[in-house]
N, C-alpha and C positions, 0 to 999 in steps of 0.2 A: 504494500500500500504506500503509498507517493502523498505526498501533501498537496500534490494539484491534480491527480489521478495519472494512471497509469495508464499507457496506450503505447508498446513498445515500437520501434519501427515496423514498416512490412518488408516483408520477406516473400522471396521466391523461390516456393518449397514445392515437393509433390507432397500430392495429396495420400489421407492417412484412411484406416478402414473405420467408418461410421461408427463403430461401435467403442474406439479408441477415442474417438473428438468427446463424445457425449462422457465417456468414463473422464476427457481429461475436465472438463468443465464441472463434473460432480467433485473430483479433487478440491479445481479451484475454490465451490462453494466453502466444502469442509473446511480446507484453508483458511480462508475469506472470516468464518463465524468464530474460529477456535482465537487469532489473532484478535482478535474486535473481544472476545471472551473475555484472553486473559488483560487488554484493557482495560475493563470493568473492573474485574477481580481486582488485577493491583491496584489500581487507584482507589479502590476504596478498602483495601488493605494498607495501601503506604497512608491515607490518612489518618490512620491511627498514630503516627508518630512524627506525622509533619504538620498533625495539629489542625487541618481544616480542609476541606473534601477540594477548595478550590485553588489550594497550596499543590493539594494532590493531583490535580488536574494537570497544572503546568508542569511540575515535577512528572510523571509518569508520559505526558506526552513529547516534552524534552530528551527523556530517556529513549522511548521508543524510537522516535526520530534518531538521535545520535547512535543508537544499535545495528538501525537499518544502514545508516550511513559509512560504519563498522565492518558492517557485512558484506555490502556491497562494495569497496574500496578494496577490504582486506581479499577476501576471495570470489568476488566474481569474478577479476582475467582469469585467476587457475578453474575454475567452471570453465566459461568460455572458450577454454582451449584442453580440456578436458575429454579426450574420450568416451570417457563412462560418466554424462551427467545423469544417467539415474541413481547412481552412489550417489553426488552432491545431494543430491534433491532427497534423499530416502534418508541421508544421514542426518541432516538439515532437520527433516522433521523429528528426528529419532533425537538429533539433541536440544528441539524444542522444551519437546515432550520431557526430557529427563530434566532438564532444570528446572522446568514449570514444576514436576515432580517435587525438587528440592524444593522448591519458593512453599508450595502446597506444606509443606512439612516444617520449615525453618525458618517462615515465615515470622512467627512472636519471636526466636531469640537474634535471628537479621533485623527485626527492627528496632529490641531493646538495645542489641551495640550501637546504631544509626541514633538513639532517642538520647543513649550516655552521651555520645559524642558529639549532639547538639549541645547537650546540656539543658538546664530546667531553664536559664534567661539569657538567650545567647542574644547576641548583636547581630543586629538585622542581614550583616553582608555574609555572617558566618552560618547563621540560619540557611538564608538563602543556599548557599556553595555546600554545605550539607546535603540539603534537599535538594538539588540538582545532582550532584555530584555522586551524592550515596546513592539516589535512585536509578542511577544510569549505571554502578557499578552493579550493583543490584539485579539489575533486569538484563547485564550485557550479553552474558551466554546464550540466552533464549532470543534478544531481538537481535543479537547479531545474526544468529542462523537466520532470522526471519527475513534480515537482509540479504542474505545468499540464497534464499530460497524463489527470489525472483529472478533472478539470474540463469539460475538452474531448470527453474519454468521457461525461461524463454528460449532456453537451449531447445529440451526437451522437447515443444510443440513444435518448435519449427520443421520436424520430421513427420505432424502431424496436419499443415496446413496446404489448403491446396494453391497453384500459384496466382499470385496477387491480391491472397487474402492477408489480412495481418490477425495479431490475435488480439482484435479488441472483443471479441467474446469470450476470451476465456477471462481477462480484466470485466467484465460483465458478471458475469459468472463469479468473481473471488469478491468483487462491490456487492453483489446480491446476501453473497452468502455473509460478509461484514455487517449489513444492514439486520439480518432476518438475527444475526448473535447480537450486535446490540438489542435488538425488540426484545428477542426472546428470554436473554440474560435478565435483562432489569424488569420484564413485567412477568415472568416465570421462574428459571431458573434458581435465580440470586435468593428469592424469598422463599422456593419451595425447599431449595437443597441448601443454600447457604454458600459461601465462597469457596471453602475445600473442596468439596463437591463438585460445585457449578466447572472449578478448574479440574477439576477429575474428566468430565465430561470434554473438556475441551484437548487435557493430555489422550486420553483415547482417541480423538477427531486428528489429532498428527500423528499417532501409531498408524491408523487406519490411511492415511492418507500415504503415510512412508512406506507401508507393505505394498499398499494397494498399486505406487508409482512401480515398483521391482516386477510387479506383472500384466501393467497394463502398457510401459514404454520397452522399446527395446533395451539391451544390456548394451547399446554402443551404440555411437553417432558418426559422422563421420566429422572430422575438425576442420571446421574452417580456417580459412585464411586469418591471421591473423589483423585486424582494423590499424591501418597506420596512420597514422594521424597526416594532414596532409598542408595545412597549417598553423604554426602554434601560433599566433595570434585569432586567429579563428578559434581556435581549440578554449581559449583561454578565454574567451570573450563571450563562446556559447554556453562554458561551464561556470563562468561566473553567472551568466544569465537563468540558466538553473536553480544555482545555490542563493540568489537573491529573491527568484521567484517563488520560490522553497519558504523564503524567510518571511518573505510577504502574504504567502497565501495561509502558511498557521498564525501569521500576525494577525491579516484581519478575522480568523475563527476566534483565535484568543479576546479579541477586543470585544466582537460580537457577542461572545456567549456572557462576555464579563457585564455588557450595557442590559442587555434582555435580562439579567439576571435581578434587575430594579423593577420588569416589566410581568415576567412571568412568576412562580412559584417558588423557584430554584431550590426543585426535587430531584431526587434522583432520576426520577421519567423527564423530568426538565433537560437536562444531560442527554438522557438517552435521544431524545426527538430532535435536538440541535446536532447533533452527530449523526444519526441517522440522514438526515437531510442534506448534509457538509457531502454525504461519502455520495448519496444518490446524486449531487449535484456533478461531480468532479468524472464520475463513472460517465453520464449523459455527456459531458461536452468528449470525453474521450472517445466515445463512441461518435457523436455527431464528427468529429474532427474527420476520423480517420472515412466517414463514408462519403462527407460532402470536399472536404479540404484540403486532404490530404494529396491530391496530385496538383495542385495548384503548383504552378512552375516558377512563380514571382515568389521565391522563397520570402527573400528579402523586406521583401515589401509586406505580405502576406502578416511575418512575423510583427512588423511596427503596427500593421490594423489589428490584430489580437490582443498586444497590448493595450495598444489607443481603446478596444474595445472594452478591455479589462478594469481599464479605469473609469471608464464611461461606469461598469458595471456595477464597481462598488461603490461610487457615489449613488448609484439608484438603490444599491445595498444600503447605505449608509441612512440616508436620507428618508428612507421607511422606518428606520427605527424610532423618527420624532412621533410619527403616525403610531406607534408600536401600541398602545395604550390602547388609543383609540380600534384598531385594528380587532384589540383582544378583544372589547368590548361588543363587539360588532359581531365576533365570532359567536360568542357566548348566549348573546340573543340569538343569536340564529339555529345555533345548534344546539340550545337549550339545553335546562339544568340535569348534569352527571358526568361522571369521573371523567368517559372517552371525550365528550368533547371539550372541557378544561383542556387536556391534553391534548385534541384536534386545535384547539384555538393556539397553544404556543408550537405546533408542529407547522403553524401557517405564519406565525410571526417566524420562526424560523424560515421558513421557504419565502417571506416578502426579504430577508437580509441577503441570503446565503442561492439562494437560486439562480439568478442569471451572474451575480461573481463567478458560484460554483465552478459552472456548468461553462465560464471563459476559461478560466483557469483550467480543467480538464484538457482544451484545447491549446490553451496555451505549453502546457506541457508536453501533450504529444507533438506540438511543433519542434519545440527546441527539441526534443527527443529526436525525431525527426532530423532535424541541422547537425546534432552531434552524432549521428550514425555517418551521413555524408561526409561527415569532416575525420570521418576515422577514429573517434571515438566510442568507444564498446559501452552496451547498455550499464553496465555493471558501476561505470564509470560516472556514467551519467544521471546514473537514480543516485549513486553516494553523494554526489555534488546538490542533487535538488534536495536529498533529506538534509544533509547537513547543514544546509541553511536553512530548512524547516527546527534543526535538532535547537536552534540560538533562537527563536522566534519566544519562546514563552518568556525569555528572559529581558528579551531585550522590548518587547510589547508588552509584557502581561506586569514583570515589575520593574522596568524605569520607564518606559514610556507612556503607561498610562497615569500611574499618577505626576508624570512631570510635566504633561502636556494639556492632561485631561482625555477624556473618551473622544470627542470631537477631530482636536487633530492632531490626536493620533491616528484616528481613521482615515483623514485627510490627508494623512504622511503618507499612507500605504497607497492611495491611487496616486498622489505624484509622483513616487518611487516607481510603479510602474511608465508612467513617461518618460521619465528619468531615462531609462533601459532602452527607449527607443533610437534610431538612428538620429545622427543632426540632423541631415537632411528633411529626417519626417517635420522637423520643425516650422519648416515652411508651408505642412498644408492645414486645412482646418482639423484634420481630422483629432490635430495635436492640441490645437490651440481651442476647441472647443470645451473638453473636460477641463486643461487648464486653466479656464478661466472660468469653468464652473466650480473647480477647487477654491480659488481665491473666493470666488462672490459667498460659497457657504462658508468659509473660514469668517469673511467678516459680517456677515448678515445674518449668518446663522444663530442660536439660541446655544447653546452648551448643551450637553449633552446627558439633562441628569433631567432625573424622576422623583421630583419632590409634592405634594399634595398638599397646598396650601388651603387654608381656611377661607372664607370670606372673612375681609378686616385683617387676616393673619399676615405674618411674613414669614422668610427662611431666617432666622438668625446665625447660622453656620452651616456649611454642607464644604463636607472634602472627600475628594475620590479617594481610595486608599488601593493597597495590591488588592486586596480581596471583598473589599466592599467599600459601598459609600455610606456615609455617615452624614445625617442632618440632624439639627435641631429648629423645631416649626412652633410659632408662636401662633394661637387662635388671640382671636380678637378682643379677652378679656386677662392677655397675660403669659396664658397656661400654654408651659413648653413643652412642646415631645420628645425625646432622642427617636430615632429610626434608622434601620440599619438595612439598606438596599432599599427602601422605602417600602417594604411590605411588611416590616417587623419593627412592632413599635416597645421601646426598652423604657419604659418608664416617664412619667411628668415630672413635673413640679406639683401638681397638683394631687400625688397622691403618697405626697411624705407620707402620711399617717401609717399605710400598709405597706408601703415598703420599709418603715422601722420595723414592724411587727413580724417582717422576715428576717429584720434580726435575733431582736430582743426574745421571741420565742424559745429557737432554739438555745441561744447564750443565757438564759433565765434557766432552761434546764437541766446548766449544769452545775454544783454545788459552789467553784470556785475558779470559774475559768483565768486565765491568763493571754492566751495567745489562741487567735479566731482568724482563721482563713475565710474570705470570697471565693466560691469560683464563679466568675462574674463579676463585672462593674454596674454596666448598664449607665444612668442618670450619679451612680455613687450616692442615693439616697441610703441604700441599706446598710452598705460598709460606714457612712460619714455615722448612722446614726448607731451603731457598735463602738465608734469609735471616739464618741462623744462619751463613755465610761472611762474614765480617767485609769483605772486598773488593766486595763486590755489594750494590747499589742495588735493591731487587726492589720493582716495581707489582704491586699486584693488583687487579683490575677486578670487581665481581662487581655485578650487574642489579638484584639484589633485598635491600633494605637489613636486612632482617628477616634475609637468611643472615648479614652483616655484625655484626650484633650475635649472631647467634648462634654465631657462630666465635669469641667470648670466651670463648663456653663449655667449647670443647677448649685455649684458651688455659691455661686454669688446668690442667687435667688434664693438659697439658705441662708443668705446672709454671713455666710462666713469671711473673716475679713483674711483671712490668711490659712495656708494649707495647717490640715493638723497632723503635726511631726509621730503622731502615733499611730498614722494610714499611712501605708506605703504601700502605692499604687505599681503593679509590676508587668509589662508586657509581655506576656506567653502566654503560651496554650495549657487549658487547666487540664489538660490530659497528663500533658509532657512533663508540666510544672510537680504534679503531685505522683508522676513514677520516678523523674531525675531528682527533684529536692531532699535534702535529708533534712529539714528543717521539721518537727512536730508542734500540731496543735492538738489544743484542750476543744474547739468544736471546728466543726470545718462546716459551712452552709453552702449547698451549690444552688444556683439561681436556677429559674424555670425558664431552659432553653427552650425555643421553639422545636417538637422533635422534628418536624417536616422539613426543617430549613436544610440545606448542604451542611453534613457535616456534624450535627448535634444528636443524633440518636447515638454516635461511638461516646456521649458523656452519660448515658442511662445501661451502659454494659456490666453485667456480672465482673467483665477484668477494669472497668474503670473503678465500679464500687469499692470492688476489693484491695484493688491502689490508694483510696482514699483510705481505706481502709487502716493500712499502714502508715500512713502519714499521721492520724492517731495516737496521741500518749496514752498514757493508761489512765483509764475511765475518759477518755475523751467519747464527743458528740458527734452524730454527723447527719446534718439537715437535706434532705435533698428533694428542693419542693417542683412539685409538676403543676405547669399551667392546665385546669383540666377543661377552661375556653379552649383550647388547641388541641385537645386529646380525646378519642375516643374510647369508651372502657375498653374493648379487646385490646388496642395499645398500651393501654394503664395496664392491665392486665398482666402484659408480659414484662413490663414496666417492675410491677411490684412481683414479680415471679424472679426480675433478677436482682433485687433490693434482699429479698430474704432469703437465697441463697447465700447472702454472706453475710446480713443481718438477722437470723432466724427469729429473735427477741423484737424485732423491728414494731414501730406504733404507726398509725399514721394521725396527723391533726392539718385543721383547716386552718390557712393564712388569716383568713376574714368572714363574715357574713355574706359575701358578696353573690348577686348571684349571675351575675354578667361578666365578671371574671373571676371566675373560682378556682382558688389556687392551694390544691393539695403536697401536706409534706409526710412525706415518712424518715420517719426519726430512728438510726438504731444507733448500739453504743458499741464501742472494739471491744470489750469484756460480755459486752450481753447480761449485764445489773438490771435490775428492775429502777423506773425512778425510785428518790428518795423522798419522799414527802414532808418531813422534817428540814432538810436540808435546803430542796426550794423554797421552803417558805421563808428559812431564814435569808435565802441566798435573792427573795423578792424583798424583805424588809429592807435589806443595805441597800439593794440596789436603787430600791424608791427613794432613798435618802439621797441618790447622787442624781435621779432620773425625773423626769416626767415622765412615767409609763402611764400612767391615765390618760395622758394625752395619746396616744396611741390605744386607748383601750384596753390596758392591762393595768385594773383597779386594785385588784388583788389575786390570792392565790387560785380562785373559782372562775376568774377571766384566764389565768396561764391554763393553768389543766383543765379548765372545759374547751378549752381547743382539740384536744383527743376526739377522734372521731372511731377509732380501730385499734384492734388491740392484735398479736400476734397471729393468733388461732382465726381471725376474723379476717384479715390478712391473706393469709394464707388460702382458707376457702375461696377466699375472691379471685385469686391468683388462679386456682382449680389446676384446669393442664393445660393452661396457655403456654406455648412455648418462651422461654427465656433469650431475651436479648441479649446475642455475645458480641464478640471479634466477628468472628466467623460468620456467625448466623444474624446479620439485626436488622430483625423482623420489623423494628420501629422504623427507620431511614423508608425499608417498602410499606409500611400498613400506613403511618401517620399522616403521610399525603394524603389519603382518600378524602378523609373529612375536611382535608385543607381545600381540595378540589371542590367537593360537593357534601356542603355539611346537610344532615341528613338528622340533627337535632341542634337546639338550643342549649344551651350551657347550663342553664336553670335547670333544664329536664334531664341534662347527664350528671349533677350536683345531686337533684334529688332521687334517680334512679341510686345513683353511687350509694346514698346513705342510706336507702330502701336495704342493700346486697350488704352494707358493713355493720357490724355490729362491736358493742366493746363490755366488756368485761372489768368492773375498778380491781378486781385483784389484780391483774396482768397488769395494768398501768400503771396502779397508784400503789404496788407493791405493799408496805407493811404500813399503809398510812390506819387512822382508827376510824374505825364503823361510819363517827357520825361525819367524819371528811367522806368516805365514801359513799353515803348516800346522796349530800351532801351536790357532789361532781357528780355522782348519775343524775338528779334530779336535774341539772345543768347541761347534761347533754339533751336529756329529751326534751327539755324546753327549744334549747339549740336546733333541733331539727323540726321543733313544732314551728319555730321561728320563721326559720329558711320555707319549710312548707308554706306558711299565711303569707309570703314575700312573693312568692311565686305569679300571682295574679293582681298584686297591688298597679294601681296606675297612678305615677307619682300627680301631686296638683297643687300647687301652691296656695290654694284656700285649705286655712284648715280643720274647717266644719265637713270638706269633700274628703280630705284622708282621715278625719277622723270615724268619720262614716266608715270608712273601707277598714282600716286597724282597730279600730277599737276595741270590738270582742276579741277578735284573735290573738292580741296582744296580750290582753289580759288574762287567757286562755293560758296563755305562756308562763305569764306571773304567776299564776296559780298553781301551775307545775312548780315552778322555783323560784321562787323568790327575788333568788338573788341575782336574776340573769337582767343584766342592766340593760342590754342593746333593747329589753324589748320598755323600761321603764321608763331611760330615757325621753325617748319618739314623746311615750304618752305624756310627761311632764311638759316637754317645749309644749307641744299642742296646746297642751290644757292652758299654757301661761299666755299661749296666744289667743286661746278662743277669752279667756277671760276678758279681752276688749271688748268682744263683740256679743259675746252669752253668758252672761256672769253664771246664772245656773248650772246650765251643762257644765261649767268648765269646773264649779265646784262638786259636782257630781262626782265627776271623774279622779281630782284629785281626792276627793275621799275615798274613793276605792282604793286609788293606790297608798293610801295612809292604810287603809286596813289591810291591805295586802302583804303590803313590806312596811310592817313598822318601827322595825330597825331605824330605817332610812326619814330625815326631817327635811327633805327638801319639797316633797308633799305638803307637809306643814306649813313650812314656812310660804311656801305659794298659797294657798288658803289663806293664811292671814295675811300677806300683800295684796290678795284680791277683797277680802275684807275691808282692810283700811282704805281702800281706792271706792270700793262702793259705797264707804260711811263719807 
């Protein structure tokens, strides 16, 4: 596979027996799928150590290129002049097969030496050349054969084609079979079998392919003449043309998939439909080339209109992308609500970018393919030359030229670069001067190239491209700022300090004596700032992407803090990499609620991630790990918490908040597996109120901490049932969690209260040796808790409050009368009441009289009763 498509010279062969063409074309396919395969596999194997799927992307397709480039340099002249190329080709695949074998098997301790010798906070340049560098030593054995395996193909057929055919069918044929393993890997494969597997099936498809060549080609060819080169300024001029074209055409994939990635889902099927579409593009013009173009005699010339064409192409590429929004929109209504057509809608934003570039480029390449045969250059020579300028493409597009230029132009580099390549001469005719000057007019006329979703009255107050995402912050018209992250994933306001303390202070309350508390995750830095506002605590925070980093200064201010606080220290890496390289231990570790859908964030909900947190862990240390279950579906949760109590078996779960629009589920286990101490959090709540506003976030007391439990072990576990466990290998989450991202198919409210229907808890599991009347105490507080959530369910908020008091009023009370002591629902009815007291002095005394005899502990009843007294005397 070629990074502008593969369409080798033709040739003038005899013809071979029909039965030999068809078997070689079934090869090509097998080829075609097992390649595209292990694709798949490694990159979302190597992102477990390089820390993010879209790291992995470049990384792995950097590799592959510079293997094939490897392969092809290193041993296609000895193929080419090879006697026996059905040995090249049989060995070829024999030593695909046998290192994909090793990678299948040594896979976890190849990437923990790769992850040591990053280290847990490497510097950006040494990260990078890690991850380039290790992945391409990595994968060399298997893509170099891969690169000789086209070479040894073209030997091969040429004994098979009749005269004046060339073999762009059997490049048909290997494109086909690359497309139908991409589809087939990521919406079957990958999620039924898992990655060992999935590569299992793709090492069989090169055994098969490698035996299958030893009895369908002859054992010998005869050797052609040697290709003498016939000018090295030619020579040098065609094969740099190659190796540019090379660099150009995985530039503008890399940029593509990077801008669409703001526009689509950016799931793993997101992935698969941009590449699927890349290959089907590159395959069409290689085929159109060689039936409409390929005898055209104006070599010369020919070559300058392909380019000229090529830039013409990706500006129409390019330029559909501002549409891209709209485009989706458009699809979605049409092809209406469900998973396939989500999917159909970004396989067509894909085919408005990547379609007529594609499908130039395919032709483009089998030109110069074409020039470099004429000039005495062997194919072998000339596929090293166009990967190897593909092999630099992700590095030098994906991270320095996108964030140094922007998405825009950069993309705008890439079609002038192809002008660039053309002769001088072409400069004198329009054909030159028309895209370049459609270059300039979008360079300065055009809008940038970012996908930000503004408010009405709203602004952008920051937005920076980064390697792997953009990063904004969006003011609405009353203030209230967003962080968003590709603009489809929103990390927190300003306006919801309250509960994002409470993902701190939760878990950090439940531990007796913490010291040192890890983040995994930043977001806004509401949660970390407000852990770290305990004067006693040491708090990490880890967050992947440096662009959210600086832009958590941004809520910094609107917290009002006048200066950074020297007891957060904010650290750039991946919480993967971070908590298996560091030897640093905490007393709690909290991971934030990734989105699992997004590129990349289901490898942080794996059995081998928990169990790495695991050991980062001092003894009796905590470890929070809360799921947004707005973005989750139960069977995801499901295997979610199937891999949580595999290594937390004692594990609890409790809710973030009341909320029923974003409900955010944590399960809590400890590295020892203790039961709480009930005694000790209450002490360990008494100090902390002394240094804390925890009421302002809602934790009044010890029946606010622990009536957050929602589940208890055994309860846990049941819910779990035999849902498969998300590993390495196998995660289920990265394929299941899209669906509901695509085509949600409930409410958040209705999966909240579904969830608490299925969970049940237990106070001895929880509250371990706490006494009787604590324990009734907390149950009576959870079933009020869920009586709560249930009467919230159908409320329609209104800002008169004789209309909500209508709507809350029984149910509420309902609640109090189960427990007493559960404020959120006393609260509501107090403001009300102090408000109807304007307008209905009766009701409103009514009402606080109930809640005086309800909770008569509490004199805030009272004391409103007699301010609405003294107002009516």
């Amino acid at each position: 596979m070629s990074s502008n498509g593969v369409s080798p010279p033709r040739l003038q062969t005899n013809a071979g027996a029909p039965w030999q063409r068809r078997a070689s074309l079934a090869l090509m396919a097998a080829s075609g799928l097992a390649a595209l395969g292990y694709e798949i596999v490694w990159t979302q194997q190597c992102a477990v150590w390089l820390g993010h799927e879209a790291a992995a992307v470049l990384a792995v397709v950097a590799a592959f290129f510079g293997g094939l480039a490897v392969g092809a340099f290193a041993l296609g002249p000895r193929i080419e002049q090879s006697p026996r190329p059905v040995r090249w080709y049989a060995g070829c695949e024999l030593m695909i097969a046998s290192w994909s074998l090793v990678l299948a098997l040594g896979m976890t301790p190849f990437s923990a030496w790769l992850l040591a010798l990053t280290g847990a906070q490497p510097a950006a340049i040494w990260q990078w050349t890690i991850a380039f560098f290790g992945t391409f030593v990595l994968l060399l054995p298997a893509t170099a054969a891969m690169g000789a395996t086209l070479p040894a193909m073209e030997r091969l057929t040429a004994e098979l084609r009749s005269a004046g055919r060339s073999i762009a069918p059997l490049y048909a044929a290997n494109t086909f079979g690359a497309v139908l393993g991409v589809l087939a890997i990521a919406f079957w494969l990958a999620p039924t079998l898992g990655l060992v597997r999935t590569a299992g099936v793709c090492i069989v498809l090169n055994l098969l392919c490698g035996g299958a060549s030893l009895v369908v080609f002859p054992r010998s060819a005869a050797v052609a003449p040697a290709p003498t080169a016939r000018d090295s300024r030619v020579v040098r001029g065609v094969l740099a043309s190659l190796a540019i074209t090379g660099l150009l055409g995985i530039g503008y994939e890399v940029l593509v998939v990077r801008v669409l990635s703001q526009v689509a889902e950016d799931t793993v099927y997101t992935f698969a439909m941009l590449l699927a579409v890349y290959l089907v593009g590159t395959a069409a013009g290689a085929a159109s080339y060689d039936r409409w173009l390929a005898r055209s005699r104006a070599a010369d010339e020919l070559g300058d209109r392909l380019l000229c064409a090529l830039a013409a192409a990706v500006l129409v590429g390019t330029s559909t992308l501002w549409a891209a929004e709209h485009v989706k929109a458009a699809a979605l209504r049409a092809f209406g609500p469900s998973m396939s057509a989500a999917v159909g809608a970004e396989a067509l934003l894909a085919l408005a970018a990547f379609g007529a570039p594609t499908i130039v480029m395919g032709a483009v390449f089998s030109h110069l393919s074409a020039r470099a045969s004429a000039a005495g250059v062997s194919f072998g020579r000339a596929l090293g030359a166009n990967t190897l300028g593909a092999a630099a493409a992700p590095w030098i597009f994906g991270v320095l030229a996108l964030p140094a230029l922007g998405p825009k132009l950069a993309l705008l580099s890439t079609a002038l670069a192809y002008l660039v390549l053309t002769a001088r001469a072409a400069w004198r005719m329009p054909v030159v001067w028309v895209p370049a000057l459609a270059v300039l007019a979008i360079a300065m006329a055009a809008p940038p190239l970012a996908f930000v979703d503004v408010p009405a009255g709203g602004r952008v107050a920051s937005y920076r491209d980064g390697v792997m995402a953009a990063v904004s912050v969006v003011e609405d018209a009353n203030g209230v700022a967003r962080l968003r992250i590709d603009n489809r994933q929103q990390e927190g306001s300003s306006a919801t300090l309250r509960v994002d303390a409470r993902l701190a202070w939760l878990p950090v309350l439940l531990h007796p004596a913490p010291r040192r508390v890890l983040f995994l995750g930043l977001g806004t830095g509401n949660t970390a700032a407000a852990a770290a506002a305990d004067s006693t605590l040491e708090v990490d925070a880890v967050e992947l992407l440096p662009e959210v980093i600086s832009a958590s200064a941004y809520f910094a201010d609107a917290r009002g803090e006048a200066a950074p606080n020297p007891r957060l220290r904010l650290l750039a890496a991946d919480a993967r990499r971070y908590v298996r390289a560091s030897d640093r231990r905490y007393d709690v570790i909290v991971s934030d609620n990734f989105h699992p859908a997004r590129s990349g964030s289901g490898a942080l909900y794996t059995v081998e991630h928990f169990a790495a947190v695991r050991e980062r862990l001092d003894a009796g240390g905590l470890f929070c790990q809360w799921l947004p279950l707005h973005q989750l579906d139960l069977d995801t949760l499901r295997s979610i918490v199937k891999s949580f109590v595999a290594v937390y078996p004692d594990a609890a779960a409790m809710l973030a908040s009341n909320s029923l629009e974003t409900p955010v589920l944590g399960l809590v286990g400890r590295a020892d597996g203790t039961p709480l101490d009930v005694p000790a959090v209450r002490d360990r709540l008494v100090k902390a109120a002394a240094r804390q506003k925890l009421a302002d976030f809602g934790i009044e007391d010890e029946l606010a901490l622990l009536g957050s439990f929602v589940a208890g072990p055994s309860s846990l576990r049941r819910f779990a049932g035999a849902a498969a466990a998300n590993t390495d290998d196998r995660p289920v989450v990265a394929y299941r969690a899209p669906r509901i991202t695509y085509m949600p198919t409930s409410l958040p409210r209705d999966r909240l209260l579904e969830l608490l229907g299925e969970l049940s808890i237990d106070p001895a599991e929880v509250l371990g040796a706490a006494d009787e009347t604590s324990r009734r105490r907390v149950a009576a507080y959870w079933k009020a808790r869920n009586l709560f959530i249930e009467a919230g369910r159908d409320v329609r908020p209104s800002a008169d409050p004789r209309e909500m008091l209508a709507q809350v009023r029984e149910p509420l009370l309902a609640v109090l009368r189960v427990s007493p002591d559960f404020r959120p629902a006393y609260d509501p009815l107090l403001l009300m009441a102090t408000a109807l007291g304007r307008v209905d002095v009766a009701s409103a005394r009514a009402l606080l009289t109930q809640l005086s005899e309800i909770q008569p502990a509490r004199s805030d009843a009272g004391r409103a009763l007699e301010q609405i007294g003294a107002t009516d005397r």
